[in-house]
C-alpha positions, 0 to 999 in steps of 0.5 A: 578638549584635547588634540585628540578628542577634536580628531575623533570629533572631527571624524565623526562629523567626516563620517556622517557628512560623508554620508550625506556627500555619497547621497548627493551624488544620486540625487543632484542628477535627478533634480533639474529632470526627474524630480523637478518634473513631479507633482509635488505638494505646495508645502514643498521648500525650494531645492536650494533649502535642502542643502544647508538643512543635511549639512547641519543635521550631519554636523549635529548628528556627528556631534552627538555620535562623538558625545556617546563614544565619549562616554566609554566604547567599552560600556555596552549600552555605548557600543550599542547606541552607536551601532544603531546610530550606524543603522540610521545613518546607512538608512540615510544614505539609502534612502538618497539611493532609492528616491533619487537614485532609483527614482521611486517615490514608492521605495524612497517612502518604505525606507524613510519609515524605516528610518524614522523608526532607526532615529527614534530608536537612536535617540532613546539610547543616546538620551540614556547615555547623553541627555544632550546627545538625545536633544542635538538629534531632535532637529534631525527626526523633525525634518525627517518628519517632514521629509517623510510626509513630503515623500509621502506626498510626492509618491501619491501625487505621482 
């Protein structure tokens, strides 16, 4: 790669963990008071597993936006994956917003559905550009699977 390259990689990844970093600043607030005081269900990891967890979904999914702008801004189908790509990763962060920010198990669920659906979709169009660019997102809707069942959980249990 060239010097460049590696910049606009770099950014990419900036930009997604970025992301992750705005979201934590609603949620670690909430953890040691509202959220450790939930009901939540056994299948529930320990909060430190959380961190490590969004840290190398955020590399993998800047990673995956660098591999699919790399194949030509100019191509339509390219343009169009990444604005989606933009509509999950906004969802990401709004989800942080909802479920720790606002506190609500309810609104934290509706968006992670969205969500899902965004990566889904995310995934669909990277694969057609970059079969490695779709596979570096599974691990991202796996835990978003989880996470979503474990919200799920949380709002029923609360």
């Amino acid at each position: 790669m060239k010097p460049r390259e590696i910049g606009i990689a770099a950014l990419f990844i900036i930009a997604c963990l970025a992301a992750g970093a705005i979201g934590a600043l609603a949620t670690y607030p909430a953890i040691p008071g509202w959220y450790a005081s939930l009901n939540k269900p056994a299948f529930s990891p320990p909060n430190w597993v959380f961190g490590p967890v969004w840290t190398a979904l955020y590399v993998l999914m800047g990673i995956a936006a660098y591999i699919v702008y790399s194949a030509g801004m100019k191509k339509p189908a390219v343009h169009d994956a990444l604005v989606i790509f933009g509509v999950q990763l906004g969802l990401n962060l709004l989800w942080s917003l909802l479920f720790f920010g606002l506190q609500s198990p309810l609104y934290g669920l509706v968006c992670i559905v969205a969500l899902w659906a965004a990566i889904a979709v995310t995934i669909i169009r990277f694969y057609a550009i970059s079969r490695t660019a779709g596979l570096l997102l599974v691990p991202y809707i796996l835990w978003v699977s989880f996470a979503s069942l474990l919200n799920f959980y949380v709002w029923a249990l609360n």
